[in-house]
DSSP file (Angstrom, degrees, kcal/mol; ACC not computed):
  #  RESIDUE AA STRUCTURE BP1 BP2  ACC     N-H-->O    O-->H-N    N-H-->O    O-->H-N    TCO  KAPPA ALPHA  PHI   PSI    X-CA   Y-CA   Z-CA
    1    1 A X              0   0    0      0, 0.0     0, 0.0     0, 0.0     0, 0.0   0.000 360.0 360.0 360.0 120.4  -80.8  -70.2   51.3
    2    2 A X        -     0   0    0      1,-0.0     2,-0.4    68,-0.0    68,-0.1   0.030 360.0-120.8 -13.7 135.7  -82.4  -66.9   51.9
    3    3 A X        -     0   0    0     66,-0.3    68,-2.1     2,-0.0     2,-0.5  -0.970  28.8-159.8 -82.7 121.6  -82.7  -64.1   49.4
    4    4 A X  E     -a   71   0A   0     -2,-0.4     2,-0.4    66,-0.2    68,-0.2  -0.880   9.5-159.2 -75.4 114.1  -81.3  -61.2   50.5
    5    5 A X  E     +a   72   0A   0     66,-2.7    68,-1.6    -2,-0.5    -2,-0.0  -0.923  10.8 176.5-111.7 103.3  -81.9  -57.3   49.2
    6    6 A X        -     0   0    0     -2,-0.4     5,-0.4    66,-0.2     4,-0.1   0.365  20.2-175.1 -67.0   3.7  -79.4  -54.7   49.8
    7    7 A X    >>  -     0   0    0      3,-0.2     4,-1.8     1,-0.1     3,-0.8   0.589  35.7-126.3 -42.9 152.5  -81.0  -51.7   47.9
    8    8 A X  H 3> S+     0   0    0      1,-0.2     4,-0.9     2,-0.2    -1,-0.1   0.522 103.5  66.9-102.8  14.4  -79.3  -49.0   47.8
    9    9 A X  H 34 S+     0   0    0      2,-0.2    -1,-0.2     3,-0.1    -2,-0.1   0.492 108.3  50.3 -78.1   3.5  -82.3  -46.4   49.5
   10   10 A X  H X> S+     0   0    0     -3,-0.8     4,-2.2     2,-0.1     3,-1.6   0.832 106.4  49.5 -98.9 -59.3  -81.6  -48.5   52.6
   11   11 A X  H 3X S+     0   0    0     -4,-1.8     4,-1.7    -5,-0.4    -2,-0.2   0.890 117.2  41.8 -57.2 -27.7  -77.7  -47.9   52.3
   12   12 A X  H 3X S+     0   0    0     -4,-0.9     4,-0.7     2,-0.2    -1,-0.2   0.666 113.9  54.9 -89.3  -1.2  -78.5  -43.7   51.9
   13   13 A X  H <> S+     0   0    0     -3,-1.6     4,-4.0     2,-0.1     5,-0.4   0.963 114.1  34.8 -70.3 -46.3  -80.9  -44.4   54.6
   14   14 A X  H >X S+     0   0    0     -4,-2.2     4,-2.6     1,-0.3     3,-0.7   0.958 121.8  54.8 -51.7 -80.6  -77.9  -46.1   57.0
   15   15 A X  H 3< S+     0   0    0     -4,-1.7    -1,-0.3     1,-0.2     4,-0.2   0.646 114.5  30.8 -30.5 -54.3  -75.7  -43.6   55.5
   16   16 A X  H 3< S+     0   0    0     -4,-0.7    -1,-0.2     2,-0.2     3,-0.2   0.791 120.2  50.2 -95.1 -35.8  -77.6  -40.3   56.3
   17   17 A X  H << S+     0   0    0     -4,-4.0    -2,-0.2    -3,-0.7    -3,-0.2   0.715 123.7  25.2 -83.2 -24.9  -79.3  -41.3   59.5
   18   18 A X  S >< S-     0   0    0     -4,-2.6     2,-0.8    -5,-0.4     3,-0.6  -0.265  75.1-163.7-152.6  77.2  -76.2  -42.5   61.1
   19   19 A X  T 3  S+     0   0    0      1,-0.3    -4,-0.1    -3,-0.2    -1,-0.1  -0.068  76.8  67.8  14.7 -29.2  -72.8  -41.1   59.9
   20   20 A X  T 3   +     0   0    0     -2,-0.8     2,-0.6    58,-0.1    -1,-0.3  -0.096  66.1 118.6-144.1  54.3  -70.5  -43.0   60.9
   21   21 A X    <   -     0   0    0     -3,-0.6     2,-0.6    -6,-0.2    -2,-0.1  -0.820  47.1-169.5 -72.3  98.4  -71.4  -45.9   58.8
   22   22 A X    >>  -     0   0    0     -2,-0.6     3,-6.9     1,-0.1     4,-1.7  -0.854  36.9-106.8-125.7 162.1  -68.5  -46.5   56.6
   23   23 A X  T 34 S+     0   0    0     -2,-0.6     4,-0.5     1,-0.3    -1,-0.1   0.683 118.2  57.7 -29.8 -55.7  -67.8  -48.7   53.6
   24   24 A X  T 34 S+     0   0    0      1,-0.2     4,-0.5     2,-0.2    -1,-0.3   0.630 104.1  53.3 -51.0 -23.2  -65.7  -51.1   55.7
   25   25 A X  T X> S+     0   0    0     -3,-6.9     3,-1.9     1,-0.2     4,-0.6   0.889 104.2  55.5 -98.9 -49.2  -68.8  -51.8   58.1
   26   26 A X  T 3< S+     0   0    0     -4,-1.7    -1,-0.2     1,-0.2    -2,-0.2   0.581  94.8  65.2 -60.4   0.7  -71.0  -52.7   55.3
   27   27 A X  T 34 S+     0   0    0     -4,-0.5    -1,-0.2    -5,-0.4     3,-0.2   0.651  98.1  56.1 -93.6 -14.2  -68.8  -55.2   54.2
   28   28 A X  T X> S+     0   0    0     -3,-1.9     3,-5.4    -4,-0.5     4,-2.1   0.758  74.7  97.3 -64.4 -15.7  -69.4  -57.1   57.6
   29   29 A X  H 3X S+     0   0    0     -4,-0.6     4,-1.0     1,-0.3     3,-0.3   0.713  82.0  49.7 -49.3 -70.5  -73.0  -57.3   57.2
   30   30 A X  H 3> S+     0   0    0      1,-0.3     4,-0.7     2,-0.2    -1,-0.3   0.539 116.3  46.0 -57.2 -17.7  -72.7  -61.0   55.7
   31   31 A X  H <> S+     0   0    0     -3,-5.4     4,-2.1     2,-0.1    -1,-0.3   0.857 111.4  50.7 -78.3 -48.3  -70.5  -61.9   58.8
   32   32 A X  H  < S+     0   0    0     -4,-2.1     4,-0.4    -3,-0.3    -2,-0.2   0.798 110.9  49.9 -55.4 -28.7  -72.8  -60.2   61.0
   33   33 A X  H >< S+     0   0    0     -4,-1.0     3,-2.6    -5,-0.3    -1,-0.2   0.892 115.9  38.9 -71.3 -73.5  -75.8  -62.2   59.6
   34   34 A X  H 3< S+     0   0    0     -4,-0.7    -2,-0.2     1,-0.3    -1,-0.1   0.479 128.1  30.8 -78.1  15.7  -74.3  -65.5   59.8
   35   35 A X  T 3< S+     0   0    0     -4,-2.1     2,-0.5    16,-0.1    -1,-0.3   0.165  75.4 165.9-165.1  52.2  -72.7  -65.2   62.9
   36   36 A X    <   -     0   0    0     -3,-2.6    16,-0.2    -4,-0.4    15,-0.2  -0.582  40.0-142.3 -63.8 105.4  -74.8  -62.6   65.2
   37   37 A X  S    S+     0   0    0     -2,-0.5     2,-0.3    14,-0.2    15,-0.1   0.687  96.1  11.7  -7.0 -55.7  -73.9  -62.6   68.9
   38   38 A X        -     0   0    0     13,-0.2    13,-1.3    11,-0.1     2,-0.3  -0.951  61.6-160.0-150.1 141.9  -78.1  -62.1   69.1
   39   39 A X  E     +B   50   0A   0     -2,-0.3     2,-0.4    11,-0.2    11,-0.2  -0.926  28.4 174.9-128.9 109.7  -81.2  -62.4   66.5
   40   40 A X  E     -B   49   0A   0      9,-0.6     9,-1.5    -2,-0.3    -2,-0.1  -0.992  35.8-112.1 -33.2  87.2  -84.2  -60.5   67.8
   41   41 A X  E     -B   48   0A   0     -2,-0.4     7,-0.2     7,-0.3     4,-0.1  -0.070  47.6-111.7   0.8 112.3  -87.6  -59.6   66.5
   42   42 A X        -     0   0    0      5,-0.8     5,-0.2    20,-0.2     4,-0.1  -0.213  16.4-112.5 -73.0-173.0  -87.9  -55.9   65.9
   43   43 A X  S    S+     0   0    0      2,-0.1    -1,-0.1     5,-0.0     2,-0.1   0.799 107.3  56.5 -95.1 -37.6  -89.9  -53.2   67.5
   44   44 A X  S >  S-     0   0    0      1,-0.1     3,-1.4     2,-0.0    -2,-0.1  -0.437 104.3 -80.1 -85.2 166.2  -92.1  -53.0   63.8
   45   45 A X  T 3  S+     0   0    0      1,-0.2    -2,-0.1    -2,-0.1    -1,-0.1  -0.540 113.9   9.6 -76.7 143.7  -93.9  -56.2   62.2
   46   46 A X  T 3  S+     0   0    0      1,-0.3    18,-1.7    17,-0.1    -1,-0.2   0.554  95.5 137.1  55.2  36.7  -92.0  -58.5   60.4
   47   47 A X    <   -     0   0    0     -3,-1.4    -5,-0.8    16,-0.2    -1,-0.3  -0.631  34.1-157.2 -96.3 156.7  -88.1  -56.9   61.5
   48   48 A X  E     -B   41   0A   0     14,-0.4    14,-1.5    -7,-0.2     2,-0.4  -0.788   3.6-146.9-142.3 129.1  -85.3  -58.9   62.4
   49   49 A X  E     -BC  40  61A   0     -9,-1.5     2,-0.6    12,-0.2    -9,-0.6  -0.652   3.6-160.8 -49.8  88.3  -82.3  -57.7   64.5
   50   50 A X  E     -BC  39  60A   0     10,-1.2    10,-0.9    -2,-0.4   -11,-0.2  -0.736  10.1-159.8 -96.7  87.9  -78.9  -58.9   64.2
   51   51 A X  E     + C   0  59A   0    -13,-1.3   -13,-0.2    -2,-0.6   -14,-0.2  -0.017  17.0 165.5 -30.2 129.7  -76.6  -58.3   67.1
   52   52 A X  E     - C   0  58A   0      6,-1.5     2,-1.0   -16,-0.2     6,-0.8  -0.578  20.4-156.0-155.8 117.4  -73.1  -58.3   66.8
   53   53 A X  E     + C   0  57A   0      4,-0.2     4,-0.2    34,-0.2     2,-0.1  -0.679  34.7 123.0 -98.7 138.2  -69.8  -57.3   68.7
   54   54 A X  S    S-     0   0    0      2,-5.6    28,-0.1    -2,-1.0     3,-0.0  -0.059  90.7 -28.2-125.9-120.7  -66.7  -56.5   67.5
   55   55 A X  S    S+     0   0    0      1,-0.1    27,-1.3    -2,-0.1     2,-0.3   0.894 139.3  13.8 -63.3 -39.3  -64.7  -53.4   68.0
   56   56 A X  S    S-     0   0    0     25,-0.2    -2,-5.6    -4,-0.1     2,-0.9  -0.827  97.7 -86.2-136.8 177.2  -68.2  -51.8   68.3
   57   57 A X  E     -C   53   0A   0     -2,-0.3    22,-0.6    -4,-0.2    -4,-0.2  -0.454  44.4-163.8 -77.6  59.9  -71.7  -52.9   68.8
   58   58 A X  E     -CD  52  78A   0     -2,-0.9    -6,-1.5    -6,-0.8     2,-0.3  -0.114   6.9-171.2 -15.0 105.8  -73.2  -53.7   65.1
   59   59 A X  E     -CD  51  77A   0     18,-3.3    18,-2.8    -8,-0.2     2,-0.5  -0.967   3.5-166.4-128.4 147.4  -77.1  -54.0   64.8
   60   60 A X  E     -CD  50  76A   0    -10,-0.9   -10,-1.2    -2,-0.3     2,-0.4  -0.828  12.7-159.7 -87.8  94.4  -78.3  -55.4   61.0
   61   61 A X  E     -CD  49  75A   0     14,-3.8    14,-0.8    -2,-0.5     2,-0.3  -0.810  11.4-175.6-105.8 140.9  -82.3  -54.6   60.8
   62   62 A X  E     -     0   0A   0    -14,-1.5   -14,-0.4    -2,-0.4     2,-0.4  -0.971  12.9-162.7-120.8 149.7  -84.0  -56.7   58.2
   63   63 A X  E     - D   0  72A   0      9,-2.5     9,-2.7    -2,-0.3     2,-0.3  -0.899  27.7-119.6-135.3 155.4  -87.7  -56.5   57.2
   64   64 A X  E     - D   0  71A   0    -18,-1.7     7,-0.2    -2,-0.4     3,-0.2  -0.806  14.8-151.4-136.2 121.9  -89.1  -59.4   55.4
   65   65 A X    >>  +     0   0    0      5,-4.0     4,-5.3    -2,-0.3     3,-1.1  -0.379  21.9 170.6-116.9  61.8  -90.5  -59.0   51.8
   66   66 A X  T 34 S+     0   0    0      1,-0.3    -1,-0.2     2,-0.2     5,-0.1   0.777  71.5  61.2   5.8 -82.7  -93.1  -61.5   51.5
   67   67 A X  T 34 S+     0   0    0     -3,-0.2    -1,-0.3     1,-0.2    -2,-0.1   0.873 123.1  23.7 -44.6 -46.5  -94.6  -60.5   48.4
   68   68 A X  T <4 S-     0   0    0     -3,-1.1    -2,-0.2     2,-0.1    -1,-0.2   0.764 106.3-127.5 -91.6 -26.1  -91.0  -61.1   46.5
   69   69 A X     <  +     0   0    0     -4,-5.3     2,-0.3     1,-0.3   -66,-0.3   0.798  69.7 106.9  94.8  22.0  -89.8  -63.6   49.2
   70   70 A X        -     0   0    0     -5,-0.3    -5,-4.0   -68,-0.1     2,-0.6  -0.753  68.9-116.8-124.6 165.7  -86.4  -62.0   50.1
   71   71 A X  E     -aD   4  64A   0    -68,-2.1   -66,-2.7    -2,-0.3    -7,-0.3  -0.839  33.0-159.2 -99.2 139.6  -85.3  -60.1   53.3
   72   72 A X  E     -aD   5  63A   0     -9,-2.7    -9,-2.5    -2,-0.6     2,-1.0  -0.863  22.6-100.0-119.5 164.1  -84.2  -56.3   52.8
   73   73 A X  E     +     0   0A   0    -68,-1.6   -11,-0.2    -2,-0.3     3,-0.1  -0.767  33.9 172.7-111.7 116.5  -82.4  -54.3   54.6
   74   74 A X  E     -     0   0A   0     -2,-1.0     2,-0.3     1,-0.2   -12,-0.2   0.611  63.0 -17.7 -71.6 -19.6  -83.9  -52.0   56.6
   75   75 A X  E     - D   0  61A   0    -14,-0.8   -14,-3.8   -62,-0.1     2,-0.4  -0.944  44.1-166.0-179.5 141.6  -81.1  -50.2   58.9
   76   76 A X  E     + D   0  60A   0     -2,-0.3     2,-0.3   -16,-0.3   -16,-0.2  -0.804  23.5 160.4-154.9 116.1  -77.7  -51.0   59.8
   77   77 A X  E     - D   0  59A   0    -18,-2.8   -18,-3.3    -2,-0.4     2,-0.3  -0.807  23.5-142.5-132.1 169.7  -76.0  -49.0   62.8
   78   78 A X  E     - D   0  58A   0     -2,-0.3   -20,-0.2   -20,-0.2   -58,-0.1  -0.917  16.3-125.3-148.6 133.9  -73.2  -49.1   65.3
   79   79 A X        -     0   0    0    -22,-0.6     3,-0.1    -2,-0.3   -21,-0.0   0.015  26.4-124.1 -52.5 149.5  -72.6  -48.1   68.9
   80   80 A X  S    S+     0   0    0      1,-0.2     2,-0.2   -24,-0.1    -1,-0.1   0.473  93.4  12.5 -77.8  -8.4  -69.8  -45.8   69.6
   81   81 A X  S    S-     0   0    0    -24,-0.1    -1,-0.2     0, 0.0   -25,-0.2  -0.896  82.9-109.7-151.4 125.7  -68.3  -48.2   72.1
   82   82 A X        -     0   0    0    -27,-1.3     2,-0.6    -2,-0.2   -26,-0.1  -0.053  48.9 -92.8 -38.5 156.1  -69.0  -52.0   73.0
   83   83 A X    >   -     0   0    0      1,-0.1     3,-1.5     2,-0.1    -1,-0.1  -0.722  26.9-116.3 -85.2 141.1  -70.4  -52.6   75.9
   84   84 A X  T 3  S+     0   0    0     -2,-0.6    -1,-0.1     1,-0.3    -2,-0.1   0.609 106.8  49.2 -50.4 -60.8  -68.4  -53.3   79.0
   85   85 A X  T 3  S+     0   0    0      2,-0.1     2,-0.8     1,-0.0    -1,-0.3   0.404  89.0 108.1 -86.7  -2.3  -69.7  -56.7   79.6
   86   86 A X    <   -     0   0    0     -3,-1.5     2,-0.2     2,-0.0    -1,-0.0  -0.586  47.2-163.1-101.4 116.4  -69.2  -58.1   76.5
   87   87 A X              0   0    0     -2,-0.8   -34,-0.2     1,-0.2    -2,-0.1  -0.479 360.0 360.0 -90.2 149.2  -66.8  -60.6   74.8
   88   88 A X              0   0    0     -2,-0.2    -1,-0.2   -36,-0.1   -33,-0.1   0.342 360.0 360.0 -86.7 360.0  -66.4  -60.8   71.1
C-alpha cells in the first residue's frame, strides 16, 4: 500500500486557486484514486493524474516524494460540466 500525504498547503492551494472546491469533493479523493476513469503522467516530472467523472470532471494531481516515499498531493480540481461523451 502506498503512502499518501494530504498536507494541508496543497488543500489552501486547491482551495484558493480553484474556488469551487468544496469539502464534499475532497472527500472523493480516495474514490477517485482507486477508481479513476484515467491515470496519466503529468505535464511536470514525477506527477500523476487521476481522472474521474461523476457529476463533474474530477482531476487528483499527485507528485511523488521519493525522499520520504509517499505521494502528496499536488492539486485537485473540477470541470464545471462533464463532458458530453462521457459515461460515469
Amino acid at each position: 500500500m502506498e503512502k499518501r500525504q494530504l498536507g494541508i498547503s496543497a488543500i489552501k492551494h486547491s482551495r484558493k486557486k480553484h474556488p469551487n472546491m468544496t469539502e464534499a469533493d475532497f472527500c472523493l479523493i480516495p474514490m477517485i484514486i482507486a477508481c479513476a476513469d484515467e491515470i496519466t503522467l503529468g505535464k511536470y516530472p514525477e506527477t500523476v493524474v487521476y481522472r474521474k467523472v461523476l457529476e463533474k470532471e474530477y482531476y487528483y494531481v499527485e507528485c511523488t516524494r521519493t525522499g520520504r516515499k509517499r505521494l502528496a498531493m499536488k492539486t485537485f480540481y473540477k470541470t464545471r460540466t462533464a463532458p458530453e461523451d462521457a459515461v460515469p
